[in-house]
C-alpha positions in Angstrom: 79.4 -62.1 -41.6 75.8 -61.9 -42.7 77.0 -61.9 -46.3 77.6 -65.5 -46.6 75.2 -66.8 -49.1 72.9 -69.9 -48.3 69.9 -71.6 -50.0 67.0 -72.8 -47.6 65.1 -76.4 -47.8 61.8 -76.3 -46.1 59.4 -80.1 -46.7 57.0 -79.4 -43.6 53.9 -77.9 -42.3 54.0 -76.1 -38.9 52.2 -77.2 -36.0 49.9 -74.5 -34.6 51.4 -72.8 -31.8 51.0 -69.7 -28.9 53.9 -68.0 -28.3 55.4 -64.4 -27.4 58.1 -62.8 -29.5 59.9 -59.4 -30.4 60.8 -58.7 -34.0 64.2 -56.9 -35.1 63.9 -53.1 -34.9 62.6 -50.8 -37.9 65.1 -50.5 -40.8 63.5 -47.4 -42.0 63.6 -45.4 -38.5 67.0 -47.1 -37.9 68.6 -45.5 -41.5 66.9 -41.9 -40.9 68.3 -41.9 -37.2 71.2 -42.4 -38.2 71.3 -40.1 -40.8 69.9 -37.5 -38.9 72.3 -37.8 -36.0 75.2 -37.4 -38.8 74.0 -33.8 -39.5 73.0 -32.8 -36.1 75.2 -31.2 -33.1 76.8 -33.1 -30.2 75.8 -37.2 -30.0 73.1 -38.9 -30.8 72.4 -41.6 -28.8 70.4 -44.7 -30.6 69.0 -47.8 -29.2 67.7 -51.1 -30.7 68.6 -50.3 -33.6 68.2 -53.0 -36.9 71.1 -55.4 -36.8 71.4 -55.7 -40.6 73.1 -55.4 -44.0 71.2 -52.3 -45.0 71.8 -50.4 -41.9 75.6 -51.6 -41.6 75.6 -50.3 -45.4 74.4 -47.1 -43.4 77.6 -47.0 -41.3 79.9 -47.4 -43.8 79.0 -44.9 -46.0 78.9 -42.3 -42.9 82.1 -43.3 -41.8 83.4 -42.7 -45.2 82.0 -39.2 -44.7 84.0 -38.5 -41.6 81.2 -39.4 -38.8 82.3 -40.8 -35.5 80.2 -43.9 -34.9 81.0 -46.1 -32.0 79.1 -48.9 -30.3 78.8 -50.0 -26.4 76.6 -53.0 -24.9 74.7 -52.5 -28.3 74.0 -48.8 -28.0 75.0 -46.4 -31.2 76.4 -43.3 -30.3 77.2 -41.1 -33.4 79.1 -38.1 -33.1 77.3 -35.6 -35.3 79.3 -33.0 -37.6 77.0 -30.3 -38.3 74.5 -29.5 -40.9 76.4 -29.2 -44.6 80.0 -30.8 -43.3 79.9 -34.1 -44.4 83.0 -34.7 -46.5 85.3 -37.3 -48.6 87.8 -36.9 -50.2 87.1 -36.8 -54.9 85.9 -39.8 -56.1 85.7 -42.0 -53.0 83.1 -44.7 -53.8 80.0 -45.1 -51.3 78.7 -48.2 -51.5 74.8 -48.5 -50.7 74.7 -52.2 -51.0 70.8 -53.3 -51.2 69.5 -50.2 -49.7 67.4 -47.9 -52.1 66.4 -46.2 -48.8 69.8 -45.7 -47.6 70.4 -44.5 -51.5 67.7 -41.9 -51.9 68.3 -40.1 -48.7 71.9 -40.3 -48.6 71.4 -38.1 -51.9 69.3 -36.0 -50.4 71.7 -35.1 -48.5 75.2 -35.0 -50.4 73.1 -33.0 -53.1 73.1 -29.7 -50.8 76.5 -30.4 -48.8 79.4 -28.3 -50.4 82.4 -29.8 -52.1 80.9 -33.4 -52.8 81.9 -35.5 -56.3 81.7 -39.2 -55.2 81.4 -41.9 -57.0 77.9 -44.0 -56.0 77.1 -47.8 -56.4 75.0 -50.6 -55.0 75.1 -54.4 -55.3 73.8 -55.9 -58.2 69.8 -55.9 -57.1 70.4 -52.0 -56.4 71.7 -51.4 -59.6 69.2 -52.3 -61.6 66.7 -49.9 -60.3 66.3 -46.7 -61.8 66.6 -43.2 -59.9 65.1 -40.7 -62.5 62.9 -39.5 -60.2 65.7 -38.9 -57.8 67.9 -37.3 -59.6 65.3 -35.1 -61.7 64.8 -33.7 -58.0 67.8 -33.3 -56.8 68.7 -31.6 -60.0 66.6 -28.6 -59.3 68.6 -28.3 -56.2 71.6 -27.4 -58.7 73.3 -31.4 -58.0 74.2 -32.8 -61.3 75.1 -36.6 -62.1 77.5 -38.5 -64.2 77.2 -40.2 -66.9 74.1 -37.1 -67.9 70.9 -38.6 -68.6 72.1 -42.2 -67.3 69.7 -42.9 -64.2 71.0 -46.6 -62.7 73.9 -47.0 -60.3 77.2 -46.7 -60.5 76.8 -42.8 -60.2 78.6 -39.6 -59.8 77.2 -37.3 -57.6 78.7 -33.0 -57.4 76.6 -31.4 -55.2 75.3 -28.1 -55.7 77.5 -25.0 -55.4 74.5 -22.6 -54.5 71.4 -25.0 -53.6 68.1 -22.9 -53.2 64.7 -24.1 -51.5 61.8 -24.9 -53.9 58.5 -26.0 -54.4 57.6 -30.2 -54.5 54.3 -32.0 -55.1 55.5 -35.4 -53.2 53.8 -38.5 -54.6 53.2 -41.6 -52.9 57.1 -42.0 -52.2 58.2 -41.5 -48.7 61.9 -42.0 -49.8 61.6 -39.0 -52.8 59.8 -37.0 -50.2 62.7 -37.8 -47.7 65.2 -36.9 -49.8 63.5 -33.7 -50.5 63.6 -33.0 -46.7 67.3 -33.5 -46.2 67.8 -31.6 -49.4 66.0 -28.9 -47.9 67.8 -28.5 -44.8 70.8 -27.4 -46.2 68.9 -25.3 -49.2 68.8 -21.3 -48.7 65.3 -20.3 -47.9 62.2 -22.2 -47.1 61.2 -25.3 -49.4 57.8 -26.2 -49.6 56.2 -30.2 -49.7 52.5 -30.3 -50.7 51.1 -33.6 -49.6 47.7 -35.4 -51.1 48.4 -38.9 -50.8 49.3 -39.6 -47.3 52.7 -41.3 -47.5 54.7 -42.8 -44.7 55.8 -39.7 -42.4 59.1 -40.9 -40.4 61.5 -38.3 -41.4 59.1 -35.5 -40.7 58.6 -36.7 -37.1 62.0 -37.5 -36.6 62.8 -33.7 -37.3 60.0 -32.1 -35.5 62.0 -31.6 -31.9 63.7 -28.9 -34.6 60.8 -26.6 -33.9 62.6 -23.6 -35.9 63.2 -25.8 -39.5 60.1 -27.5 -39.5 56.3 -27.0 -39.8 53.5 -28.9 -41.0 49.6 -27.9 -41.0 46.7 -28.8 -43.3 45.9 -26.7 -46.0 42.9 -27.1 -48.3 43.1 -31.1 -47.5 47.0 -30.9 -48.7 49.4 -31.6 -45.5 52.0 -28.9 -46.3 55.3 -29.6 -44.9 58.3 -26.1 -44.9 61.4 -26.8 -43.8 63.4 -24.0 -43.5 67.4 -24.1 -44.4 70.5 -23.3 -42.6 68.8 -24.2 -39.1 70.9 -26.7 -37.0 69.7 -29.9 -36.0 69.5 -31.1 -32.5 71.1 -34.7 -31.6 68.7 -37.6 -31.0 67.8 -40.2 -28.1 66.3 -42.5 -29.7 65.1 -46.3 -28.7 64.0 -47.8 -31.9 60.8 -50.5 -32.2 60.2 -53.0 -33.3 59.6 -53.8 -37.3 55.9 -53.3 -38.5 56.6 -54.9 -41.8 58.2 -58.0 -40.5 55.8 -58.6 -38.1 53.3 -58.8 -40.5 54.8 -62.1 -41.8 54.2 -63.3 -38.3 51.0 -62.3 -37.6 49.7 -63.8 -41.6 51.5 -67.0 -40.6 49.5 -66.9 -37.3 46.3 -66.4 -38.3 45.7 -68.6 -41.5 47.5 -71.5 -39.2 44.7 -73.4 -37.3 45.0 -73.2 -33.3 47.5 -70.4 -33.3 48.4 -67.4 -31.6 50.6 -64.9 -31.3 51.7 -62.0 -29.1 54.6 -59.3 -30.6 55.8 -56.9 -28.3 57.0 -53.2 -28.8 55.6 -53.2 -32.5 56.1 -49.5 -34.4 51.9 -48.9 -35.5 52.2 -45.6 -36.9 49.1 -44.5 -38.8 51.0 -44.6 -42.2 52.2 -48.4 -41.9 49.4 -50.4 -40.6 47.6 -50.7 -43.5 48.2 -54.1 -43.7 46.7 -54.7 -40.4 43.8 -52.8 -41.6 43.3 -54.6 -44.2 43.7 -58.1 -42.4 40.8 -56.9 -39.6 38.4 -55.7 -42.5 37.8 -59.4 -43.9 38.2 -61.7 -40.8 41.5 -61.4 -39.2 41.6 -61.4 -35.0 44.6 -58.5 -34.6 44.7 -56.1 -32.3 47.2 -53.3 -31.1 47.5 -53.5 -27.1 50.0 -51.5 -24.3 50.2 -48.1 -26.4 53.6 -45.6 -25.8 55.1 -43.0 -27.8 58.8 -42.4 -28.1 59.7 -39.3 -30.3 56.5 -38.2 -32.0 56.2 -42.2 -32.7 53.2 -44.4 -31.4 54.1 -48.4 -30.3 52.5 -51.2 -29.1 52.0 -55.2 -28.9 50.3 -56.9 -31.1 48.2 -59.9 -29.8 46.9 -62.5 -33.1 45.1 -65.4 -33.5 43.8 -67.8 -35.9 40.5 -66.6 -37.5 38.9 -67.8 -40.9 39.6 -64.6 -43.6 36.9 -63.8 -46.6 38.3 -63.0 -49.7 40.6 -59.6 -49.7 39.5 -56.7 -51.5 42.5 -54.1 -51.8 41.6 -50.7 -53.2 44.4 -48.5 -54.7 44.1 -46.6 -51.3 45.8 -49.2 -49.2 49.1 -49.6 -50.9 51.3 -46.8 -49.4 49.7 -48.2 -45.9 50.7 -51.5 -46.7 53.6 -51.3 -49.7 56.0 -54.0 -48.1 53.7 -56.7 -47.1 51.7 -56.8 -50.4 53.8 -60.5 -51.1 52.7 -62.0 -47.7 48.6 -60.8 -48.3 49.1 -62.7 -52.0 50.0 -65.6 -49.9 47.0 -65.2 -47.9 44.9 -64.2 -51.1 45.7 -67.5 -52.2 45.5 -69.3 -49.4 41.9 -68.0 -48.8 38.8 -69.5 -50.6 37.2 -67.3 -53.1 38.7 -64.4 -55.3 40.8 -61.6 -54.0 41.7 -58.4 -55.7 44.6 -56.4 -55.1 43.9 -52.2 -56.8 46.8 -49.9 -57.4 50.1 -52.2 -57.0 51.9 -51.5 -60.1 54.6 -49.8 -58.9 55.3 -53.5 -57.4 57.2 -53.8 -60.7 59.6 -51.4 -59.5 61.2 -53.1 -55.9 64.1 -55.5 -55.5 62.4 -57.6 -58.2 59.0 -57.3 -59.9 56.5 -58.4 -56.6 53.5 -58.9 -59.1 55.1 -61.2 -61.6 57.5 -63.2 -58.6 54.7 -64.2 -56.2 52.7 -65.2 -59.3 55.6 -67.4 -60.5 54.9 -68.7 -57.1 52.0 -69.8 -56.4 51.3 -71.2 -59.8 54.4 -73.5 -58.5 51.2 -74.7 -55.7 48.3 -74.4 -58.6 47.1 -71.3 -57.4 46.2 -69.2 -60.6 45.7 -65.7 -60.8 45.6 -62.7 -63.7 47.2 -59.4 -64.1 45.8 -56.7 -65.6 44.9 -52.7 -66.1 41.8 -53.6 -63.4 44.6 -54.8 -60.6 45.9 -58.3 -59.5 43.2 -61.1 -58.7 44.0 -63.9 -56.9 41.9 -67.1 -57.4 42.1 -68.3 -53.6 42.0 -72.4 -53.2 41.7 -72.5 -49.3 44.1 -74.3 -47.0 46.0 -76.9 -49.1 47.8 -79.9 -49.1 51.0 -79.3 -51.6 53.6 -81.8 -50.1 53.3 -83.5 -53.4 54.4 -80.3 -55.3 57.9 -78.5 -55.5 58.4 -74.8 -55.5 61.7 -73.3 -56.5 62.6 -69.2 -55.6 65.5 -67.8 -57.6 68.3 -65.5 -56.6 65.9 -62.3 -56.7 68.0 -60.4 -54.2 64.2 -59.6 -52.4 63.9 -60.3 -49.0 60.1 -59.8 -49.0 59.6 -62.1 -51.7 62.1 -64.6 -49.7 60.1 -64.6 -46.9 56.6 -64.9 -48.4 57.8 -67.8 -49.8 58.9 -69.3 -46.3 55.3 -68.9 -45.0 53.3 -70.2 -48.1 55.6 -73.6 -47.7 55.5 -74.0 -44.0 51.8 -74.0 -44.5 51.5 -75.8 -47.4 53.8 -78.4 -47.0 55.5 -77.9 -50.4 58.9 -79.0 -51.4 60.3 -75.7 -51.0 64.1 -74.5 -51.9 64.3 -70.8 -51.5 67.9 -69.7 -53.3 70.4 -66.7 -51.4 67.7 -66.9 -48.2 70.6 -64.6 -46.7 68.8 -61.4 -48.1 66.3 -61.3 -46.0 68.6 -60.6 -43.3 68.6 -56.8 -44.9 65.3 -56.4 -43.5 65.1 -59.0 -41.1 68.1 -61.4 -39.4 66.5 -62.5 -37.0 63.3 -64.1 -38.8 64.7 -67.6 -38.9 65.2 -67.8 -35.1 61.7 -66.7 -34.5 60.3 -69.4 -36.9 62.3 -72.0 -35.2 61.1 -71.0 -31.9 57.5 -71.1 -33.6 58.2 -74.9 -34.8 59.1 -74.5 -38.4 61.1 -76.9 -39.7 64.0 -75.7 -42.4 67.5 -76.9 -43.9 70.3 -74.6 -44.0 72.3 -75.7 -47.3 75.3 -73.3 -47.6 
């Protein structure tokens, strides 16, 4: 259903407007819930979760493992199996479609369950990007692949016969150090996750009601994480939140669009994903985090935004795991901005669904906004609020979402001829984004 492909034809500025909204619930709590509730006891019981391609993707590939997944008035329930009995049958194909996070820590997992030799694949986007740092992990866990030393999808996976806790020095990956984790919990003995660069911490959380496999304290300024293996899981009730990273797009549309505002409910603002926020506040922006709760070890809110006048973004190096999705929406706003912004420590940009730094450049040269790449970061040489209706901007099939949407918000508020090709990625991350920018005003053609 969501895989039918369409092109989008936007040729109009949005009107300001003041509205309240909810955004589609968080892929990457809705993949690790489900995941987790796979290897636990008993059901798991999991709400609100993301209606979308990665997440059905998700399903799929769990179902082809033997878990019990049903649905009722939009509720999940998943029927857990146990840590270490997910099974299929040799050489059954799992297909991860355009989810590397789905990818990483379903590996994680199969790596350390006994008996596995599947055959692994994505869709064409997926396949192009490498996992040699996956696989040189999960290797040390005794897992080999096939083809040897070939590190891009399609894949064979055999798991390891006698898998054995070790040491890790996790990087600014949350998705290596997940797949660590679920490695882990089905490793004999105690692995250990040293931790300088604060990455996002969902899967750590998430198993933390499993006081006897998990603990994590400071040590010398390193967060060290030890899971434990062999320890069963317990199921999950979960009621998943709202999207951080998709209501960023909202609130940068918002507050570079004159006379707006904006209210988000039930917004996921863990400390680890609201770097972009951050950043936004630190040179002008008016956002602020209202009606805090906490659901399983995670912190939500609403976020209320209006339009405010933004100076010239400086990014250092230390914002990007805060803010790693949204970097193609601030480039819009970098742009849109008067004065130069400078974006530090974005190279692994090069390394998503398509290259992030050379795409959005691509782009906004399309509305003569120049900017230069180079060892020193990204700068951006911001022209202000423009007029571009006289100017035509054309998005390839990139198979990004992120890079799909950017480009939505940087023609509804410049006016640009704007054709955005396979528009029906971003419903990966996001399905529901059109709807909300039509109840916001913009105007768009659907051209199937």
């Amino acid at each position: 259903m969501m895989n039918k492909e369409f092109d989008l034809v936007i040729n109009k500025k949005i009107q300001s407007f003041n509205e309240t909204t909810q955004v589609d619930g968080d892929k990457s709590i809705s993949i690790r819930s489900l995941l987790i509730s796979s290897i636990a006891l008993n059901v798991s019981k999991i709400q609100n979760h993301l209606k979308s391609e990665d997440v059905i993707s998700t399903i799929n590939c769990l179902r082809k493992l033997g878990v019990k997944i049903s649905k009722k008035k939009g509720i999940l329930f998943v029927k857990g199996k146990g840590l270490g009995s997910l099974y299929a049958k040799k050489n059954t194909k799992l297909n991860f479609g355009n989810s590397g996070t789905l990818a990483r820590l379903l590996i994680g997992i199969l790596s350390t369950t006994p008996n596995i030799e599947l055959n692994l694949a994505g869709d064409s986007s997926l396949n192009k990007r490498s996992m040699k740092k996956l696989i040189t992990i999960m290797t040390k866990f005794g897992a080999s692949f096939k083809p040897k030393n070939k590190f891009k999808f399609p894949l064979k996976i055999i798991s390891s016969p006698y898998p054995i806790g070790l040491n890790y020095k996790a990087g600014v990956s949350a998705q290596l150090k997940s797949a660590v984790m679920f490695a882990a919990l089905n490793s004999y003995g105690k692995t250990n996750i040293f931790e300088k660069a604060k990455s996002r911490d969902h899967t750590e959380r998430m198993l933390q009601h499993n006081k006897k496999l998990i603990k994590i304290r400071k040590q010398k300024g390193t967060k060290l994480i030890e899971i434990l293996g062999k320890k069963e899981l317990k199921s999950l009730k979960f009621k998943i939140f709202g999207n951080s990273s998709s209501a960023a797009f909202f609130c940068a549309l918002t507050t570079i669009n004159k006379g707006s505002s904006l209210k988000i409910l039930n917004v996921g603002v863990n400390p680890t994903r609201i770097g972009f926020y951050q950043l936004l506040n630190k040179f002008g922006a008016k956002i602020k985090f209202v009606n805090f709760r906490k659901n399983n070890n995670e912190v939500y809110a609403d976020i209320a935004v209006s339009h405010a006048k933004l100076k010239p973004i400086k990014a250092t190096k230390d914002y990007y795991v805060k803010a790693t999705d949204e970097y193609p929406i601030l480039f819009v706003l970098a742009g849109l901005t008067k004065g130069v912004s400078v974006f530090k420590g974005i190279e692994d940009l090069a390394n998503k669904e398509s290259n992030r730094i050379i795409e959005m450049q691509k782009i906004l040269s399309q509305v003569g906004i120049k900017s230069k790449f180079s060892s020193s970061g990204l700068k951006i040489f911001g022209k202000g609020m423009i007029d571009a209706s006289k100017k035509k901007i054309l998005t390839k099939n990139l198979g990004d979402h992120r890079i799909c949407m950017s480009t939505f918000i940087l023609a509804v508020l410049t006016g640009a001829k704007t054709t955005i090709k396979n528009f029906e990625t971003v419903n990966t991350s996001c399905p529901s984004f059109l709807k909300i920018m039509k109840k916001l005003g913009a105007k768009f053609e659907i051209r199937k």
